[in-house]
C-alpha positions in Angstrom: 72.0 154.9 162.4 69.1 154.8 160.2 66.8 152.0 159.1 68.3 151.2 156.0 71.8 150.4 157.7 70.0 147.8 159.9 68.7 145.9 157.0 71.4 145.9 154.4 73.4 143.4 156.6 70.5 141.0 156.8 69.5 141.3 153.5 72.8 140.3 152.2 73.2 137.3 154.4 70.0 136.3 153.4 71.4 136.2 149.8 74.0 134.1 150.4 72.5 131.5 152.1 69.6 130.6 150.6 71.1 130.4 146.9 71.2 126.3 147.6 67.9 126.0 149.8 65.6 126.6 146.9 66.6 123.2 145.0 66.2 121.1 147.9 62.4 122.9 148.0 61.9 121.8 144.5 63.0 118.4 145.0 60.5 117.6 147.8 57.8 119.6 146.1 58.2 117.1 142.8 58.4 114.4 145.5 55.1 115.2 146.8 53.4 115.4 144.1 54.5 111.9 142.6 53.2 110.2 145.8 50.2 112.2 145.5 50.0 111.0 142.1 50.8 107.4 142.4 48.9 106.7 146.1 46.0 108.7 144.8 44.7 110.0 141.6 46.7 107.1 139.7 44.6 103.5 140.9 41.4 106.3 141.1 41.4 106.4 137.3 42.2 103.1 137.0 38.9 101.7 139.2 37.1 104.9 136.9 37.6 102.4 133.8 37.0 99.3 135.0 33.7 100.8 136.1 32.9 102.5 133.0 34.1 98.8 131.1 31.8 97.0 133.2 28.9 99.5 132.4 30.1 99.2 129.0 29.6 95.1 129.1 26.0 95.1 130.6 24.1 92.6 128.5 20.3 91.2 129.2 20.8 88.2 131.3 23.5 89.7 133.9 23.5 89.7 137.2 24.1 92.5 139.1 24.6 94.7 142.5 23.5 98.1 142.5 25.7 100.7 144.4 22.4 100.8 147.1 23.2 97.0 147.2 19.7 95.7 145.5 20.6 92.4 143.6 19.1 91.2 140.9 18.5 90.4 136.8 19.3 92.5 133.8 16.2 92.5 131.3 17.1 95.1 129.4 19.5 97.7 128.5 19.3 101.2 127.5 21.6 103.9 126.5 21.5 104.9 130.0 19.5 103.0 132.0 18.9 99.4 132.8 15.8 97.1 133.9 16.6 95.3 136.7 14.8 92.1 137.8 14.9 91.9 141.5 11.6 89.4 141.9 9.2 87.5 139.8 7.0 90.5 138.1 9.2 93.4 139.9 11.5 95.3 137.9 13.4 98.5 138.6 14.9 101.1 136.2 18.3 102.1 137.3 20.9 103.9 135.9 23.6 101.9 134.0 26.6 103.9 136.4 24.7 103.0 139.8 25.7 99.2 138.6 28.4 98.5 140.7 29.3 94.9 140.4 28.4 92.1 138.2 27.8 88.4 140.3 28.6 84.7 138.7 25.9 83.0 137.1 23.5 81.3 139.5 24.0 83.6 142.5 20.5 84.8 142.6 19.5 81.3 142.5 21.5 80.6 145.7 20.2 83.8 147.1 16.7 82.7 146.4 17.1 79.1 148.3 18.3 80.7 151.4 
């Protein structure tokens, strides 16, 4: 008995079977990847351009919160950068992306009294 005669058996059973395993692989591959998409990458690109809209909107008299979480008044605007008012005769330079959120009218006023 030689090698060969050992694995011809196995090989051939391994044929048969397997014809119908490879679809069900497929299937839960392509699963995967949709609720990779959908859970992941999809609402990523969707925060990606409401950022970029919000940069996009920056106009002198905003208020905004930088990503480091300094608060103040938009005094100017750039191409890329923006002058930030954060108290009477201090101003800072930031970059328009490090903008993370925009406030309501009059917060910095509140956050002054307190």
């Amino acid at each position: 008995m030689n090698l060969h005669e050992l694995i011809e058996p196995a090989a051939h059973a391994a044929d048969a079977g397997g014809a119908g395993g490879g679809w069900i692989q497929f299937l839960f591959l392509g699963g995967f990847i949709a609720i990779f998409y959908f859970l992941l990458i999809r609402p990523q690109s969707k925060r990606r351009k409401e950022h970029q809209a919000l940069v996009a909107s920056l106009d002198k008299g905003d208020e905004v919160v930088t990503a480091g979480g300094v608060a103040g008044l938009v005094t100017n605007v750039d191409d890329d950068f923006v002058k930030v008012r954060i108290a009477p005769n201090v101003e800072i330079r930031v970059q328009k992306s490090s903008v993370g959120a925009t406030l309501p009218k009059g917060t910095l006023k509140t956050l002054d009294e307190k």
